[in-house]
C-alpha positions as CSV (number, residue, x, y, z in Angstrom):
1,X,0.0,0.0,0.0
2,X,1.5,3.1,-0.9
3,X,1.8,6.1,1.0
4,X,1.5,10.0,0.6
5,X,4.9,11.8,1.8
6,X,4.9,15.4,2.7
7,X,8.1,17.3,3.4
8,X,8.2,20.8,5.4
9,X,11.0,23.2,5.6
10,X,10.6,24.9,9.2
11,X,12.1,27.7,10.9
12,X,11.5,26.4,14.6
13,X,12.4,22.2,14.7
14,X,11.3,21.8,18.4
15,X,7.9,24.1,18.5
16,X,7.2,22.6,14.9
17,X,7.8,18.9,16.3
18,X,5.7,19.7,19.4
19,X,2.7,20.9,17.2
20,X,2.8,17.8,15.0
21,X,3.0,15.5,17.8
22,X,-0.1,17.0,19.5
23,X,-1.7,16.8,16.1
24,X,-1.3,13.5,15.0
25,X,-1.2,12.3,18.9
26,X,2.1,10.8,18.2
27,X,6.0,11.7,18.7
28,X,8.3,11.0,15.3
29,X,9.8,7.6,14.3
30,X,13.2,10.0,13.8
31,X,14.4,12.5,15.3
32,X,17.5,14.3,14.4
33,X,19.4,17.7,15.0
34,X,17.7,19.0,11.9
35,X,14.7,16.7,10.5
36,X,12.1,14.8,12.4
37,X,9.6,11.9,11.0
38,X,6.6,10.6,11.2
39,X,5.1,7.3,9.2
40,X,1.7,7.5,10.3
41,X,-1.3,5.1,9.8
42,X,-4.4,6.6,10.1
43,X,-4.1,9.2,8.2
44,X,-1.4,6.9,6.0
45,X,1.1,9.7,5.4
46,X,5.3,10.2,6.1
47,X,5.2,13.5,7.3
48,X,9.0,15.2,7.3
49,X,10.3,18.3,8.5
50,X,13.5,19.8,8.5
51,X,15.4,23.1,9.1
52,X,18.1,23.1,7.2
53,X,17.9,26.9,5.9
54,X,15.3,26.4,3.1
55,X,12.9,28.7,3.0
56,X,9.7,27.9,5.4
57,X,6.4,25.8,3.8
58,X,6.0,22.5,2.1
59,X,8.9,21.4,0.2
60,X,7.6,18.8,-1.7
61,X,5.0,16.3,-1.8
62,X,6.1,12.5,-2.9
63,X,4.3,8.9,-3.2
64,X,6.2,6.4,-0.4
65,X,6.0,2.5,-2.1
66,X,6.9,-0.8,-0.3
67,X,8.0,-2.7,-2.9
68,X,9.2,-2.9,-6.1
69,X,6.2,-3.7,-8.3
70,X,5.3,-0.9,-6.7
71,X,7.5,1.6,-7.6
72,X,7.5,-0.1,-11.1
73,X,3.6,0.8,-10.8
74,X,3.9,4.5,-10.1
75,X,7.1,5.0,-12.7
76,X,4.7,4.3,-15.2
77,X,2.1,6.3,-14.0
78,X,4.8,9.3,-14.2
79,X,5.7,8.5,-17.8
80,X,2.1,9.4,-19.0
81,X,1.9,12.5,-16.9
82,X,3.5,15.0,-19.4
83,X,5.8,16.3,-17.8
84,X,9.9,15.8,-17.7
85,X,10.9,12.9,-15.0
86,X,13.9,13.4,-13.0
87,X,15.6,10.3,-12.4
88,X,17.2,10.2,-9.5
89,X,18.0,6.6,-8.7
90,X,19.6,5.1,-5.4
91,X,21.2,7.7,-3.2
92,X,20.8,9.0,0.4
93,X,18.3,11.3,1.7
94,X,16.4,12.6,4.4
95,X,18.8,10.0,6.4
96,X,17.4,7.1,4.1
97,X,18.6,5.2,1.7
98,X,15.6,4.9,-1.2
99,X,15.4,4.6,-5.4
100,X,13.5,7.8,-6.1
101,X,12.3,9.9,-9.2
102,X,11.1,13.5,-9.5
103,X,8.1,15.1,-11.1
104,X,6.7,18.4,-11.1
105,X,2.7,19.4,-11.5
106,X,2.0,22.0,-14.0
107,X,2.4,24.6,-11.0
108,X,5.5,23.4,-10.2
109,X,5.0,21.2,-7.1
110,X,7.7,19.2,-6.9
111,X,6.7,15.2,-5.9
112,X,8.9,12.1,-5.6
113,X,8.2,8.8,-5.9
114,X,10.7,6.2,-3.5
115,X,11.1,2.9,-2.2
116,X,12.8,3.5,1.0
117,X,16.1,0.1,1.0
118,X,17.0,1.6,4.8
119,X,18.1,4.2,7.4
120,X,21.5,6.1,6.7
121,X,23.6,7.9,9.6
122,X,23.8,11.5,7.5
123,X,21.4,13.7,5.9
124,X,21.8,13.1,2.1
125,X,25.0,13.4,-0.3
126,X,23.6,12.6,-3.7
127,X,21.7,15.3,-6.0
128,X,20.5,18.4,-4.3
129,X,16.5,18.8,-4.4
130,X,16.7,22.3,-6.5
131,X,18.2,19.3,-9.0
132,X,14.9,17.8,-8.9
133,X,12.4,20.4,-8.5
134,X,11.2,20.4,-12.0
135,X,9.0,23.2,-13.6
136,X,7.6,22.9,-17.0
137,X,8.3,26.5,-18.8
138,X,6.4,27.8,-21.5
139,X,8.2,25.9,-23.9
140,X,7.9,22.6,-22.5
141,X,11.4,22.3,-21.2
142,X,12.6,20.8,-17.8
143,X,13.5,23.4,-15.7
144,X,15.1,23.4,-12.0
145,X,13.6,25.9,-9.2
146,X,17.1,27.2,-8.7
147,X,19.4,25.4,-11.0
148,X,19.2,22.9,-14.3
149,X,18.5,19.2,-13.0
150,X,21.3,16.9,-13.2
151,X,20.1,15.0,-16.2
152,X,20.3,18.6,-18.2
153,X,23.1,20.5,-16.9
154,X,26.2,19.9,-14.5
155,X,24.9,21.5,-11.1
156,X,26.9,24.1,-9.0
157,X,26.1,22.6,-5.9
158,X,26.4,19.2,-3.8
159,X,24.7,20.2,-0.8
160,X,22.5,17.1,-0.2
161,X,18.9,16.3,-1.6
162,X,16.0,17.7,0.4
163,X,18.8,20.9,1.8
């Protein structure tokens, strides 16, 4: 059963952590220095936050799979959706090791779609997320929120994903 992932760039990790956990009526599965999670049930959702400078409000949006024929299931899905797909492939993020793609909606919205292999001990070293966070432009190309994605153009920064 898949899952709906929503990740929030906050200014205030302990007052924002405190909010959701009265909210949801449930402390995060991780807890770090700069990101908290929560895999919750009922509603079905992997809430993140973070504060790791990014400007405050939801970061992204992303479909959370449990298996392969899963994620095989949803890749499809994003190659009918007319629009570019970002493919990221394995790396480490958001302390996870996961297979993930990127999308964008016709606003903009950045989504990915992961299967998550394991936890990591850091933050993220592969692509940064402005990599990933494609817009379509008028003429149809791929287009990065702050840079080119990967796939497009050699980026200027390796931050970390999700930074």
């Amino acid at each position: 059963m898949k899952r709906l992932h929503v990740h929030i760039a906050v200014d205030d990790l302990d007052r924002t952590i405190g909010f959701y956990s009265a909210l949801f009526a449930a402390e995060p599965c991780v807890r770090k220095a700069d990101y908290a999670k929560w895999m919750l049930e009922d509603p079905r959702l992997n809430l993140a936050i973070s504060q790791r400078g990014a400007k405050s409000g939801v970061e992204h949006l992303g479909i959370q799979v449990e298996n392969e024929a899963e994620l095989a299931e949803v890749y499809e899905r994003l190659s009918k959706a007319d629009a570019p797909v970002f493919e990221e492939g394995e790396t480490t993020c958001c302390y996870a090791e996961s297979e993930k793609s990127w999308i964008a909606d016709p606003a903009g919205v950045p989504w990915e779609v992961f299967l998550t292999h394991g936890e990591a001990v850091h933050y993220g070293g592969g692509s940064v997320i402005d990599e990933a966070r494609l817009a379509a432009t008028p003429t149809g190309m791929p287009q990065a929120a702050c840079c080119t994605p990967a796939a497009v153009a050699k980026p200027e920064s390796n931050s970390g994903c999700c930074g």
